[in-house]
C-alpha positions in Angstrom: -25.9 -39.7 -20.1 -23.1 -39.9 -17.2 -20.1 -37.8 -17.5 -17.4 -36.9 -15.3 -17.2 -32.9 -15.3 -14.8 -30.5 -14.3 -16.1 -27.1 -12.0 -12.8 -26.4 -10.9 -9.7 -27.5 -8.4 -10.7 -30.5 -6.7 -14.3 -30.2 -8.3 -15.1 -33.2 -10.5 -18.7 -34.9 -10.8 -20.2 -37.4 -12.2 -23.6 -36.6 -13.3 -26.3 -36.5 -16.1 -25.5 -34.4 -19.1 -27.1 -34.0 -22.5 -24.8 -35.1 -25.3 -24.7 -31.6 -27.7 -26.4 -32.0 -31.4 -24.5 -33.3 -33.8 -23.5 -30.6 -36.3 -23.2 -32.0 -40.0 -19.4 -32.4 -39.8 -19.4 -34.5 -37.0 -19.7 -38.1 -35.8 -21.0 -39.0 -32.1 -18.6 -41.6 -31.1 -19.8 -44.4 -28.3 -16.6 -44.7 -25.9 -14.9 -47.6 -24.9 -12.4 -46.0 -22.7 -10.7 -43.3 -21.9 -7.2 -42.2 -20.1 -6.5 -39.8 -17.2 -3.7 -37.8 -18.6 -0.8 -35.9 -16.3 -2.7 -32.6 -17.8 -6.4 -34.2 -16.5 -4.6 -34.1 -13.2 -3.2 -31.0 -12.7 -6.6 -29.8 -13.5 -7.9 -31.6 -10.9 -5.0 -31.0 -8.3 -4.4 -27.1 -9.3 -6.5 -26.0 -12.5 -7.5 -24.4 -14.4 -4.6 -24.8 -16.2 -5.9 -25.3 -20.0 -9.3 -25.4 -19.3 -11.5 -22.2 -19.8 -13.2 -20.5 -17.5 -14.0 -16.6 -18.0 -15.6 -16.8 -21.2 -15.7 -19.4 -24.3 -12.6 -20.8 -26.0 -12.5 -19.2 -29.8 -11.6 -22.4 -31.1 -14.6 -24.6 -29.2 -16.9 -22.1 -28.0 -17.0 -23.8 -24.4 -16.4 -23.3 -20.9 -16.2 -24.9 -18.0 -17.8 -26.8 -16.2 -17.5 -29.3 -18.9 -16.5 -33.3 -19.5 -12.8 -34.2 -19.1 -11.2 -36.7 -21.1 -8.9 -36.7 -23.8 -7.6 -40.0 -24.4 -10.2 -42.3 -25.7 -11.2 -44.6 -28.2 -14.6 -46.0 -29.4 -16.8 -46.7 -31.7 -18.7 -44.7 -34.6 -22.1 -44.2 -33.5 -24.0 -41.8 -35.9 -22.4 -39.4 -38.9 -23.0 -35.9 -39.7 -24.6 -35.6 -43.4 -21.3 -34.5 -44.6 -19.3 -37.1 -42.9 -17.6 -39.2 -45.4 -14.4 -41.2 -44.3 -15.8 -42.8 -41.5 -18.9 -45.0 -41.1 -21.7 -46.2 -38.5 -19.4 -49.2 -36.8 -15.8 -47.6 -37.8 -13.5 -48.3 -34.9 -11.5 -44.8 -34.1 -9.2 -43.0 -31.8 -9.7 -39.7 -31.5 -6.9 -36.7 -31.8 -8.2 -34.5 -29.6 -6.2 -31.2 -30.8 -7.7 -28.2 -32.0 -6.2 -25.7 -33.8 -6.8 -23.3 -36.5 -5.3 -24.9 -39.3 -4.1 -22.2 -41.1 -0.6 -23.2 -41.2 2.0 -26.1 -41.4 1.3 -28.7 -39.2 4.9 -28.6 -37.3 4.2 -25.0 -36.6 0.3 -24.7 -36.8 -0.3 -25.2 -32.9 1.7 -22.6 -31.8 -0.9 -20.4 -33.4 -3.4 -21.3 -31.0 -4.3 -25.1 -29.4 -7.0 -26.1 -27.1 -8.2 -30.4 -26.4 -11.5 -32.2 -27.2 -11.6 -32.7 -22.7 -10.4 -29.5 -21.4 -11.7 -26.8 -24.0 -15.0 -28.6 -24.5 -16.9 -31.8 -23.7 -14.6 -35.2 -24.1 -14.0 -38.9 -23.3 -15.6 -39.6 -19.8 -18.9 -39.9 -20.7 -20.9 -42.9 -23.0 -21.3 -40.6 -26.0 -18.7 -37.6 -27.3 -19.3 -36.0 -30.2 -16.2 -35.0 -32.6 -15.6 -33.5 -35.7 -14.5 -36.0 -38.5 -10.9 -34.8 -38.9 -10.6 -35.6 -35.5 -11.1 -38.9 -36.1 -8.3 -42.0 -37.3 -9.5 -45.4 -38.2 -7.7 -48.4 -36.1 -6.6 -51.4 -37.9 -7.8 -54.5 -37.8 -6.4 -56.4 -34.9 -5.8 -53.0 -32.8 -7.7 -53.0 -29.6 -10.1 -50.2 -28.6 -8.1 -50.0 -25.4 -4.9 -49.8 -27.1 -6.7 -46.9 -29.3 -6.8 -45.1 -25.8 -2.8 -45.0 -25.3 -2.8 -43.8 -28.8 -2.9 -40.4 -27.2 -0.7 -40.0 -24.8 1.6 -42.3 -26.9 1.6 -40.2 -29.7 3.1 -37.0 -27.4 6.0 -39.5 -26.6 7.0 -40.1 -30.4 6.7 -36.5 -31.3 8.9 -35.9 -28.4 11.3 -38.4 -29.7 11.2 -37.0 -32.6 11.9 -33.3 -31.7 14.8 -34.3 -30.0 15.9 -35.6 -33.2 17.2 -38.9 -32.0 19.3 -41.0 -33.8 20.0 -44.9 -33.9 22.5 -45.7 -30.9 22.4 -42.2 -29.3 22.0 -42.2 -24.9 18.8 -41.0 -23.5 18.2 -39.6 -20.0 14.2 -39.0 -19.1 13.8 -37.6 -16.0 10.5 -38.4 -14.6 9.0 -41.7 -14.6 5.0 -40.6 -14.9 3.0 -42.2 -18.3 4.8 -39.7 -20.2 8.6 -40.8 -19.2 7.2 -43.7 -19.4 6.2 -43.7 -22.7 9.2 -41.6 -23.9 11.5 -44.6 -22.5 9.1 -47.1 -24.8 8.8 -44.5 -27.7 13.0 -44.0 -27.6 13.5 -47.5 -27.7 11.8 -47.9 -30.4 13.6 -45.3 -32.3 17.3 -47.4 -31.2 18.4 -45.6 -27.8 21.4 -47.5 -26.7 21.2 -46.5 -23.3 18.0 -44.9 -21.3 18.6 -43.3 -18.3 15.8 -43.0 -15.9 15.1 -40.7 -13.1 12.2 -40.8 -10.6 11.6 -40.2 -6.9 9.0 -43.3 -6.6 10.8 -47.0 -6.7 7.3 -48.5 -8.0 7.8 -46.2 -11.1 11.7 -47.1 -11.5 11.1 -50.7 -11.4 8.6 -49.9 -14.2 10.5 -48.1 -15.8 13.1 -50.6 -16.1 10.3 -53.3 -17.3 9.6 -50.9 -20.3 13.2 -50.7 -21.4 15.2 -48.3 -19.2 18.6 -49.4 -19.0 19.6 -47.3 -16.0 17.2 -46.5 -13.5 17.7 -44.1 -10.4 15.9 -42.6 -7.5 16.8 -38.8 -8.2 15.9 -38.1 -4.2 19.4 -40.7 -3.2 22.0 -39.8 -6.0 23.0 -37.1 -8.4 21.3 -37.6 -11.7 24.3 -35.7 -13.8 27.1 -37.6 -11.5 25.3 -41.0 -12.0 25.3 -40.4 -16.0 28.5 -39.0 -16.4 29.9 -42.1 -14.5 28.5 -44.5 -17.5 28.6 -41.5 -20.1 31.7 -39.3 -19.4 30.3 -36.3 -21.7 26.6 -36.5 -21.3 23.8 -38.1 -22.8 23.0 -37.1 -26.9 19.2 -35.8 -25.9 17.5 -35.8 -22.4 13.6 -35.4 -21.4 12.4 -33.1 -19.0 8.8 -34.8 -18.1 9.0 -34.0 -14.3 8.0 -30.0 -14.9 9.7 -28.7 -11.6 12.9 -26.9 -11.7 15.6 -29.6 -10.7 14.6 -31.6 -12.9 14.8 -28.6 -15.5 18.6 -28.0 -15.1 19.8 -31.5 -14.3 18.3 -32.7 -17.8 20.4 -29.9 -19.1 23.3 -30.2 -17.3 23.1 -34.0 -18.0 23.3 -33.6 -21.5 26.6 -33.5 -23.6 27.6 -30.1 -25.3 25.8 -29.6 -28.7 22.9 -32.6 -27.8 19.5 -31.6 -26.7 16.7 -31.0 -23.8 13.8 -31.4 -25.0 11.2 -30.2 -22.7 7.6 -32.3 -22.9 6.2 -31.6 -19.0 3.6 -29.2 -18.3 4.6 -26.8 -15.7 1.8 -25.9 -13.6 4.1 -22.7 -12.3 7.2 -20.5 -13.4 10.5 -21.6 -12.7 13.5 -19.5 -11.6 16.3 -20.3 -14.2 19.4 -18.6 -15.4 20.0 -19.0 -19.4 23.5 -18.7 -18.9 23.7 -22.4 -18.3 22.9 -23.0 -22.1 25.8 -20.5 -22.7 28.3 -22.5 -20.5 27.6 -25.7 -21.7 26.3 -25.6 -25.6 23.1 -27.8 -25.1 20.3 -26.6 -27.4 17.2 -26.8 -25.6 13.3 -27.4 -27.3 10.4 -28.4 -26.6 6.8 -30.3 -27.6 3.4 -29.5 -27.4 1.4 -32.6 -28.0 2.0 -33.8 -31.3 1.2 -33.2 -35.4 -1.5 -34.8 -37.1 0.9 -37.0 -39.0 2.4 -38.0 -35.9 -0.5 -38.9 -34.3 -1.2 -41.1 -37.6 2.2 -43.1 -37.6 1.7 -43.7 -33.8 -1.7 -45.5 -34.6 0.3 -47.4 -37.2 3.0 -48.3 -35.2 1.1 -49.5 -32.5 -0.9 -51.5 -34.6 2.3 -53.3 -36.0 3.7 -54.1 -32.6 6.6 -51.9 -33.3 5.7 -49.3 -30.0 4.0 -51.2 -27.4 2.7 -49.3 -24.4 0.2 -51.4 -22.9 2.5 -52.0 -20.1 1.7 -48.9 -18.9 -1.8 -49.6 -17.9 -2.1 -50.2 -14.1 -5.8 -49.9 -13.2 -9.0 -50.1 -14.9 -12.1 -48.1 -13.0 -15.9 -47.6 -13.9 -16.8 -43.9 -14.5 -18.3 -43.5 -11.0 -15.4 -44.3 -9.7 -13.1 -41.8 -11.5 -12.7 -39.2 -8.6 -11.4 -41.9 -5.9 -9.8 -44.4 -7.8 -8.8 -42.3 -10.4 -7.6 -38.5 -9.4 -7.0 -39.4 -5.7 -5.7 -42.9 -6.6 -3.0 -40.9 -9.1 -2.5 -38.2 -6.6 -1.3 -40.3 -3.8 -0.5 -43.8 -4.8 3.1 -44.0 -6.9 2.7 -47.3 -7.9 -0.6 -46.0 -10.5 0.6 -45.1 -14.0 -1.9 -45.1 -16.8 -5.9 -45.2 -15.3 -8.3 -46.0 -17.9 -11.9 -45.7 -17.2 -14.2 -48.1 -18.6 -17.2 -47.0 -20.6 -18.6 -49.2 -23.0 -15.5 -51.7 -21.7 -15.0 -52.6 -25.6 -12.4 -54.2 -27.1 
């Protein structure tokens, strides 16, 4: 079959590989389509980043190269014999986290993490097989391509929810990507009054104003903290860092009112020079989110397929797999206006 595999920085093909054997506890699941994430690309612009290289990861037993792809969504096309919650023709997004399971969920990742995509074979390719935990059911009336922002989608609510957000509260994100844009969707869902948005690109503050930002601002013409303080004297109740750079770093917490949180939901790709004595001048209480918990990922299916969160206006371009390096990698890395890629492979709906 035709995958699109990573071999390192600026090194993705698309060529034939052999789909692995299903093991007994898996299902091989035909993709419909699949999302190039913010962490696909900074594998592709500067990896590896999560992706393994030396030796096999202990929780997948792969290494690169391998298929990419992480957020997808298809349909069931062959069980393992001890497969029992999901059937030949079940409609499923996968939740592509791996960990070891030997813990609470809120804390079980940060005992070790790797992704279906980046620690072994994923999404951009016809045929991916996954274990069947990793696998949730959509409901009826869900669309396979909305069971590909399921994902991505789901990093946004858990980051709304680790921020511990309340009805009414201010919201600054800073960074207008998929992710910001998402967290803008995700926080008004959960009753932000006010969302403050930050970006460098026009094309992505203009759609982040479409999603529901109700301040936008080019961060590269006016002072993010200045132009919040100037609508919310003492700072906004929780702000997003989803930039991963280091201005954007201490403006989120300088832009955020004494005792109210940062939460921090970027990857950064490189350290940052910062001094912690800016948490001890100005109170804010600073977290952050790696992907999401299981039972996150399970209400974001659900509340997608209510209506309640609604991020297909993310979606900018739809490509064919062969076309994933130009129109999808390069397309991201140079043209602002792109937000959410999705790659068609079975094209189902």
């Amino acid at each position: 079959m035709k995958a699109a595999v990573w071999y390192g920085e600026k090194d993705i093909r698309v060529e034939e590989r052999e789909l692995k054997p299903l093991q007994d506890n898996e299902v091989t699941v035909r993709v419909a389509w699949a999302g190039i994430c913010g962490s696909d690309l900074h594998e592709y612009q500067e990896g590896p980043v999560f992706i393994p290289v030396e030796e096999p990861h202990v929780l997948t037993g792969q290494q690169a190269p391998l298929t990419m792809g992480h957020e997808f969504a298809g349909v069931v096309e062959k069980v393992g014999k001890d497969v029992t919650s999901v059937k030949v023709g079940d409609r499923v997004a996968v939740n592509p986290m791996y960990t070891f399971g030997n813990k609470h969920e809120d804390v079980d990742a940060y005992d070790g993490f790797q992704f279906i995509g980046l620690g072994s074979d994923g999404g951009f390719a016809k045929y991916v097989n996954a274990g069947e935990s990793f696998l949730y059911k959509l409901p009826e009336g869900m669309s396979l391509q909305d069971g590909a922002l399921v994902e991505p989608t789901a990093v946004a609510v858990q980051a709304v929810k680790e921020g511990n957000m309340q009805f009414g509260d201010t919201v600054a994100v800073f960074g207008a990507g998929p992710i910001g844009l998402l967290t803008i969707i995700a926080a008004k869902a959960a009753g932000a009054s006010k969302i403050f948005a930050f970006d460098l690109s026009e094309d992505r503050l203009q759609k982040a104003k479409e999603l529901g930002a109700t301040h936008v601002f080019n961060s590269g013409q006016v002072d993010p903290v200045q132009a919040i303080k100037e609508v919310v004297p003492h700072g906004v109740d929780v702000a997003f860092e989803v930039a991963g750079v280091a201005p954007t770093f201490k403006q989120a917490i300088d832009a955020t009112r004494a005792r109210g949180t940062m939460v921090i939901v970027s990857i950064f790709a490189r350290p940052i020079e910062w001094n912690p004595m800016q948490l001890t001048n100005t109170g804010v209480k600073v977290t952050s989110t790696i992907a999401y918990t299981p039972t996150t990922f399970q209400q974001t299916v659900d509340l997608i397929g209510t209506g309640q969160l609604k991020p297909q206006g993310i979606i900018t371009s739809e490509i064919e797999l062969d076309d994933i390096v130009d129109k999808g990698f390069e397309a991201l890395t140079n043209d602002k206006t792109q937000s959410k890629i999705l790659v068609k492979l079975s094209g189902e709906m």
